[in-house]
C-alpha positions in Angstrom: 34.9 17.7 120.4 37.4 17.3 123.2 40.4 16.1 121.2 40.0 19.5 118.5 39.5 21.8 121.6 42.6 20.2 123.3 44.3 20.5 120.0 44.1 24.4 119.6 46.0 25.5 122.5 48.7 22.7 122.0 49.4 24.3 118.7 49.8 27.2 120.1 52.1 26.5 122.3 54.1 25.4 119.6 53.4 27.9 117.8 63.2 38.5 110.7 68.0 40.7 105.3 70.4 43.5 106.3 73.8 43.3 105.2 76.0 42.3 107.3 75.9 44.6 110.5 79.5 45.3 111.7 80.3 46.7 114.9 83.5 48.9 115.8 84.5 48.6 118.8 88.5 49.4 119.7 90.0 52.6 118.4 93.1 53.2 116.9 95.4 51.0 118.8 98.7 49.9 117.9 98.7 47.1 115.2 97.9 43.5 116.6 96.3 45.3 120.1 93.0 44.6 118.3 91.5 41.6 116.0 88.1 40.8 114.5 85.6 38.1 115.1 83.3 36.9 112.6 80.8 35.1 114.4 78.5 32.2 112.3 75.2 31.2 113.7 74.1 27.6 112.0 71.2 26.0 113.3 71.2 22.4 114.3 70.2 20.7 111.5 73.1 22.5 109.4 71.6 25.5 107.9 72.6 29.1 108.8 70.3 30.4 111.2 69.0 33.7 109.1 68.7 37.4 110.1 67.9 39.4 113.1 69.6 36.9 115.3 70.7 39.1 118.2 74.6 38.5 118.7 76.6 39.9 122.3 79.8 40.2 122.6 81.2 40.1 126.0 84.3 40.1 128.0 84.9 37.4 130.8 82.8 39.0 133.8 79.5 39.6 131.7 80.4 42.9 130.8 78.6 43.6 127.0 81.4 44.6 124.6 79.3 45.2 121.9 75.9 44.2 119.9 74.6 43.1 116.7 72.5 41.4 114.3 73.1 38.7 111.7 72.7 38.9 108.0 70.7 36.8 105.9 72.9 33.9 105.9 73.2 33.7 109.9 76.7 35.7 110.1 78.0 38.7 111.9 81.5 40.5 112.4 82.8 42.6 115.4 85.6 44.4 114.5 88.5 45.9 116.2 88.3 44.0 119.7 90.7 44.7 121.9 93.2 41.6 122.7 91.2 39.7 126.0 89.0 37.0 126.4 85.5 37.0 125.8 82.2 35.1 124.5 79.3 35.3 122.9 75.4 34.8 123.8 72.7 34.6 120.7 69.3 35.0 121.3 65.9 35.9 118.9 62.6 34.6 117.7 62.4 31.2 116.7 66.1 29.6 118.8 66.7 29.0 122.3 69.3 31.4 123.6 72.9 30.0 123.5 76.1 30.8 125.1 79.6 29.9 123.8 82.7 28.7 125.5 84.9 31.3 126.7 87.7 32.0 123.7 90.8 34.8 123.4 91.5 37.8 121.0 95.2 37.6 121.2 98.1 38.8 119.2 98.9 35.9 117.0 96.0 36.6 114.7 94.3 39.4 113.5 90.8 38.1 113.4 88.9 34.5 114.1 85.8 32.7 113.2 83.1 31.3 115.8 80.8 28.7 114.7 78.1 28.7 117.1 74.6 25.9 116.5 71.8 26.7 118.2 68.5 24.8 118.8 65.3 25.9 117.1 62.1 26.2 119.5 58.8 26.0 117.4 57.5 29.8 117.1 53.7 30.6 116.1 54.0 34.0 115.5 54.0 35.8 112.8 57.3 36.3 110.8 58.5 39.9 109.5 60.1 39.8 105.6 63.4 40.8 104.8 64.0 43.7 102.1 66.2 41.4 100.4 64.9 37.7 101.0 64.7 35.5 98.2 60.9 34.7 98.2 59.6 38.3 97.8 56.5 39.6 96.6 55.4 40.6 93.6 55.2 44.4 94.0 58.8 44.1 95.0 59.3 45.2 91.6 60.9 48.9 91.6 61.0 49.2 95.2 63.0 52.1 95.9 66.4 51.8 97.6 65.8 54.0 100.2 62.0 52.3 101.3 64.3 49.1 101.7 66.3 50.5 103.5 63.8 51.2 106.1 62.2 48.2 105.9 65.4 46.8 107.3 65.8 49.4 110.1 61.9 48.6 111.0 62.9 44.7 111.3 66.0 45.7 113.0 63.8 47.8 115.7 61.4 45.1 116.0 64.0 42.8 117.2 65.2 45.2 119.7 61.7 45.5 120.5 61.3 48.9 119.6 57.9 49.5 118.6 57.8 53.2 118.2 61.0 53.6 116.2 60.4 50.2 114.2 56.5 51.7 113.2 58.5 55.5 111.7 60.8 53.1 109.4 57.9 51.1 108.6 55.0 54.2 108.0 58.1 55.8 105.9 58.7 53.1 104.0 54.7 52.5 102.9 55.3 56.4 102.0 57.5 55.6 99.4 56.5 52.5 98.2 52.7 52.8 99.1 52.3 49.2 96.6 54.4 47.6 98.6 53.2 44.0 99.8 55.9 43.5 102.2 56.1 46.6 103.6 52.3 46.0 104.7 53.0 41.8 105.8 56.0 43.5 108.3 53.7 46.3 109.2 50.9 43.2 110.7 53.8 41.4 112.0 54.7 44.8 114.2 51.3 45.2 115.2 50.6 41.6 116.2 53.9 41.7 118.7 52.4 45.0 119.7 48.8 42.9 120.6 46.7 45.4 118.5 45.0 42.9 116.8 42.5 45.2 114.5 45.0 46.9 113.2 47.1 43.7 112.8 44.6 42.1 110.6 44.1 45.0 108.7 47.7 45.3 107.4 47.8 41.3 106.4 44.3 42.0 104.5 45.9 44.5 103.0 49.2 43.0 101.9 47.0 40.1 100.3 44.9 42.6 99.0 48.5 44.2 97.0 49.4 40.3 96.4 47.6 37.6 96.4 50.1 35.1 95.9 52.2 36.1 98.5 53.1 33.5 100.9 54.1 35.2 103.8 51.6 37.7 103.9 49.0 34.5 103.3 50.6 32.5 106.4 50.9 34.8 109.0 47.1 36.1 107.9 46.0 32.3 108.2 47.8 32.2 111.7 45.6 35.0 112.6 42.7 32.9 111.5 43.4 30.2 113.6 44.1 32.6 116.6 40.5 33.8 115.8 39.0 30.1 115.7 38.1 31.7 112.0 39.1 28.0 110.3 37.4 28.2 107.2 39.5 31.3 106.6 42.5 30.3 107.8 42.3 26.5 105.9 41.2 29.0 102.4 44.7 31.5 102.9 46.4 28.7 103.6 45.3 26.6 100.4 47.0 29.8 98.5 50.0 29.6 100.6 50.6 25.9 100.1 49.5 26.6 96.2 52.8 29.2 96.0 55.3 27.1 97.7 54.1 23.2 97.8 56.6 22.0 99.6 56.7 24.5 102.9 56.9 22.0 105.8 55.3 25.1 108.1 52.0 26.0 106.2 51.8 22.9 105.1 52.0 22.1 108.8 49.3 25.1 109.8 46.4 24.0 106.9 46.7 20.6 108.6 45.8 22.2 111.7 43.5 24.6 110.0 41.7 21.7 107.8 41.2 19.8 111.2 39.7 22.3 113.4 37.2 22.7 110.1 36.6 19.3 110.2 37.8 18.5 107.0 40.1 15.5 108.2 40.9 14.3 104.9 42.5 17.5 104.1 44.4 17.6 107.5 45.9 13.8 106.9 46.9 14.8 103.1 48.6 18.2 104.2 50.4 16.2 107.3 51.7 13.5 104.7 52.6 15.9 102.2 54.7 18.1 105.0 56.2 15.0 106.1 57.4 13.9 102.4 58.3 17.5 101.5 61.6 18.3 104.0 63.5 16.3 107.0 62.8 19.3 109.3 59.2 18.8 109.0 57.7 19.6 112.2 56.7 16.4 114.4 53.5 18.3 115.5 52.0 16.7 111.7 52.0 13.7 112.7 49.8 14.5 116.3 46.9 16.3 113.7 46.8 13.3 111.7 46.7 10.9 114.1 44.2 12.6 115.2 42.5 13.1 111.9 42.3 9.5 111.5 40.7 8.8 114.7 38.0 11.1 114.0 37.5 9.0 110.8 37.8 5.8 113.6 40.6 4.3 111.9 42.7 3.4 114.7 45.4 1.8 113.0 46.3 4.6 110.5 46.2 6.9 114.1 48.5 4.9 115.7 51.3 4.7 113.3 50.9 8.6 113.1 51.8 8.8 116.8 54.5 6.3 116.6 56.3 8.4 114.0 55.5 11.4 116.5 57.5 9.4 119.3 60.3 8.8 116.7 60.4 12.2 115.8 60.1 13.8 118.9 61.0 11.0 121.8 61.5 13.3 124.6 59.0 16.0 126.8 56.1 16.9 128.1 53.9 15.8 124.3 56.1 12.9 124.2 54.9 11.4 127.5 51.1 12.9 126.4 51.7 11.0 123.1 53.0 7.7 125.1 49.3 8.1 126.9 47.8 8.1 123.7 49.6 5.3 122.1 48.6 3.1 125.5 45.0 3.6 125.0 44.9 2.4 121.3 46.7 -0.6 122.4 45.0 -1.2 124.8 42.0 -0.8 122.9 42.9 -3.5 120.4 44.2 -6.1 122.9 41.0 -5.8 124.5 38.9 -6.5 121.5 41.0 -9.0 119.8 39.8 -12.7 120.0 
């Protein structure tokens, strides 16, 4: 089936709260030698980027001033910079990396706000849990303090890419809360950057195991799936998912692609329609699996609405122009066999 095998790697192509992490960076200088910038990262569609969204400061020259992360709602502070001119690069999982327009830290105030949107790239991989999101498990129940707490310097490591120090927090925090579904989700999502792929599985199987309603632990176990070719298990993990939070445009988006590679197209085109009625943000790739859902059930017409919404959606790239091709060949097609 050349259009499901050509589908799999296309996907995956497409296919991390703390509070809020200050950073001192001046010392005791005279009054007005130092100010503080609190530093919002929105995404482009308007809503705050989230956590683990690695912030630089630097001065004019590329020299770093300082580093940190934001909180749950996309913001971070540096305080006490010293009066000079400087600006800020954000990077992570999930955003293309952004750099802002040079601006000063001068006398006249003692701290400033930068507002800074980035663009979102689409990210298949698996997705860590903060200790203090609010979709959590339920064996978050009487999770100590202290087991949170390194839950949140494992995430913090993990976006540094610090495997070895992010794997203590997270081993220490399964020793105090040894129940602990999201402990166990974070622990897969450290092996799976790590590529150990045994031990990756095992944690997810475990977390679901702990919880078996909870969604994140059931996505990024489906996505495994799918990275396996496993389909039938991936589209069943994924039914749960979709059963806990109906109206997630993203494993909404990943049963469709699960349900086709199973062949189960009606499934696909039903997912694909519901993740397109269920947020604005949906992602475009829906309408490519049904599209080409439909045409496996040869109903060109249905397909090529699908990829015109794609086009609408997503006018401009490298699928675009694949998408353009496919959209010629249907109309072709029909010119071709019309009286």
């Amino acid at each position: 089936m050349r259009c499901g095998r050509w589908l799999a790697p296309l996907f995956a192509s497409l296919l991390i709260s703390t509070a809020q992490a200050q950073l001192h960076i001046g010392g005791s200088g005279a009054a007005n030698s130092v100010g503080n910038v609190h530093v919002r990262v929105v995404l482009d569609n308007g809503r705050n980027a989230g956590p683990y969204l690695q912030v630089h400061l630097l001065a004019a020259g590329t020299a770093t001033v300082g580093v940190t992360y934001t909180n749950d709602v996309g913001e971070a502070t540096f305080s006490g910079v010293p009066v000079g001119s400087y600006y800020i690069e954000v990077s992570g999982d999930g955003i293309q990396a952004t750099t802002t327009e040079t601006f000063m830290v001068d006398e006249r105030k003692g701290s400033q706000s930068q507002w800074i949107t980035v663009h979102r790239i689409e990210d298949s991989g698996p997705k860590p849990v903060s200790a203090h999101a609010t979709l959590v498990s339920a064996t978050d129940m009487n999770v100590p303090g202290k087991a949170r707490k390194e839950l949140d310097k494992a995430n913090q490591e993990m976006a540094m890419q610090n495997w070895k120090k992010s794997l203590e927090h997270l081993n220490q925090a399964i020793a105090l809360a040894p129940q602990w579904a999201t402990a166990y989700n974070n622990l897969g999502v450290l092996y799976a950057k790590m590529n150990d792929i045994p031990r990756e599985e095992e944690a997810l199987k475990k977390a679901v195991s702990l919880d078996g309603k909870f969604a994140a632990a059931l996505i990024n176990y489906g996505k495994l799936c799918i990275r396996q070719k496993n389909f039938p298990q991936a589209e069943d993990l994924l039914q749960k998912a979709v059963s806990v939070e109906p109206n997630n445009p993203e494993s909404l988006m990943l049963l469709a692609d699960a349900a086709y590679m199973d062949r189960n197209f009606d499934v696909a085109i039903t997912a694909a329609d519901h993740a397109h009625a269920s947020a604005q943000d949906h992602p475009s790739f829906v309408h490519y699996i049904a599209a080409r859902a439909y045409q496996q059930e040869n109903n060109q017409s249905e397909a090529l609405a699908e990829f015109k919404l794609f086009l609408v959606e997503e006018p401009k790239g490298p699928r675009a122009d694949h998408v353009r091709g496919d959209v010629a060949k249907i109309e072709s097609a029909s010119q071709v066999s019309a009286p």
